[in-house]
N, C-alpha and C positions, 0 to 999 in steps of 0.2 A: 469598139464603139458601143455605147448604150442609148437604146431609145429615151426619149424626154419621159418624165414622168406625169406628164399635163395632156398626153392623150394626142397626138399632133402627129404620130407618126412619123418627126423629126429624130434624128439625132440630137441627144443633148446639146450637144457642144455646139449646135447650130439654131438650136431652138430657144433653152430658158437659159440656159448659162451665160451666154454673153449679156444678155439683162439681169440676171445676179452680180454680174459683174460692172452694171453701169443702167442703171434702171431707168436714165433715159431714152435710153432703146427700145422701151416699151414706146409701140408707135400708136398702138388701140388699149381702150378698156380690159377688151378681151387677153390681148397680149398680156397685159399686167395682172389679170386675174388670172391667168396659167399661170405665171412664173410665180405668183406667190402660191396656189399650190403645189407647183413644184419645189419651193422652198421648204415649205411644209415637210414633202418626201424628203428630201436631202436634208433637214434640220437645221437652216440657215436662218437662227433664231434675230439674227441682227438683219437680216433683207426684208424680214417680214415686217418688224419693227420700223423699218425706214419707209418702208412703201406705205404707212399710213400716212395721211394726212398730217400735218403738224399737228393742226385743231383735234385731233385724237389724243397728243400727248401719249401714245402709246409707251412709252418708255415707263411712265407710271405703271402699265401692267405688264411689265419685262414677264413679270413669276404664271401670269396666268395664261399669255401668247404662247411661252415657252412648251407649257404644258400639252397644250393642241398641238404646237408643232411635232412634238415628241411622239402622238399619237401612230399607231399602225394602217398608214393612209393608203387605199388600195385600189384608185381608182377615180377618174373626175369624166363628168359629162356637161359639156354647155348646152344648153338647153334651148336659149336666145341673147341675142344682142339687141341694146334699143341703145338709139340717139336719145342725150337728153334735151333741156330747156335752149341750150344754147350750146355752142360747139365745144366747151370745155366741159361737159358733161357729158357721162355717158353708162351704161346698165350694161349688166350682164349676170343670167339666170343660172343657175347651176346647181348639179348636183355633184357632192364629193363622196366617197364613200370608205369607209375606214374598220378597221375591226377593235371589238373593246370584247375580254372576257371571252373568245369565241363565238362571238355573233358579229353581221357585218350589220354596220347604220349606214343609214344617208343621212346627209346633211344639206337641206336646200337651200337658195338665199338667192333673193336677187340683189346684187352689190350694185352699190354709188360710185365713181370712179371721177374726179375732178384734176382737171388738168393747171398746173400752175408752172409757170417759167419753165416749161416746155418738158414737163414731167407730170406722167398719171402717176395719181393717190388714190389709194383706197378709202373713203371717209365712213359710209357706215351698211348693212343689209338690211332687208325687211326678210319675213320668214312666210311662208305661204300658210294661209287661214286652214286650218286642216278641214276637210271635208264633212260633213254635218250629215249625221245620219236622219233621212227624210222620216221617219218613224217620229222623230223629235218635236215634228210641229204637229202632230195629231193629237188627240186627248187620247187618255188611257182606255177609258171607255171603246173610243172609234179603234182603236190599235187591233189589229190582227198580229197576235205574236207566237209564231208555236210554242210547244212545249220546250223542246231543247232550245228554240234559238237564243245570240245573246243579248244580253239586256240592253237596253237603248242607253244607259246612265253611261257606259263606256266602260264599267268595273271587270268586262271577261268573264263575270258569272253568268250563269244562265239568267235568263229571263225571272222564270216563275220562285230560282231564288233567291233573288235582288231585289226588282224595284213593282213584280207582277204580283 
């Protein structure tokens, strides 16, 4: 037997596979955001496709889904669950993580999840605002910036030979 690849601690066979195999088994949000990344892992380019929304017309980007799914996917963490506006709605935060090139990415999202004749869809994510370096809202003048440090522009040059 093999552990799920959705981080659950489950056996496959008892955890995302029977919802690959019938995706209204997805009984939460959450449930259905694991199994499509464990679709992902296992490259079940047609589960992932079906688990969107219709209103995605996902099948128009069969080539680009594909392509993500094919990715070297090494890892997923939930973050949080929310209830949404009304009980056919529902969120869930997440981080996935995958390797490209030899370096591992994250990839966050808090996914939209809508329930229709008794089945969750994926419909669409938001991505978290990256965090704003406080150096940003000072003037150059007031700025205390060492010599080595990096430059507030974001470019990984130093400071003094970028934007100081």
């Amino acid at each position: 037997m093999s552990s799920c690849p959705c981080g659950s601690q489950q056996e496959y066979n008892a955890c995302c596979q029977p919802i690959h195999q019938n995706p209204k088994l997805a009984l939460t949000p959450e449930q259905l955001m694991r199994s499509r990344y464990s679709a992902h892992v296992k490259q079940l380019v047609d589960y992932v496709i079906d688990t969107y929304h219709p209103s995605c017309e996902a099948e128009n980007e069969r080539e680009a889904i594909a392509e993500s799914v094919l990715s070297d996917w090494c890892g997923l963490e939930v973050t949080s669950t929310e209830s949404g506006s009304h009980t056919d709605e529902g969120f869930v935060t997440f981080k996935a993580f995958f390797n490209q090139d030899g370096q591992e990415y994250c990839l966050e999202e808090r996914s939209r999840f809508i329930r229709e004749n008794d089945q969750w869809y994926y419909i669409d994510g938001t991505f978290p605002e990256p965090e704003q370096d406080e150096r940003l809202t000072q003037s150059i003048k007031d700025l205390k910036v060492g010599r080595n440090d990096p430059c507030i522009c974001g470019s990984g040059k130093k400071f003094k030979k970028c934007c100081g």
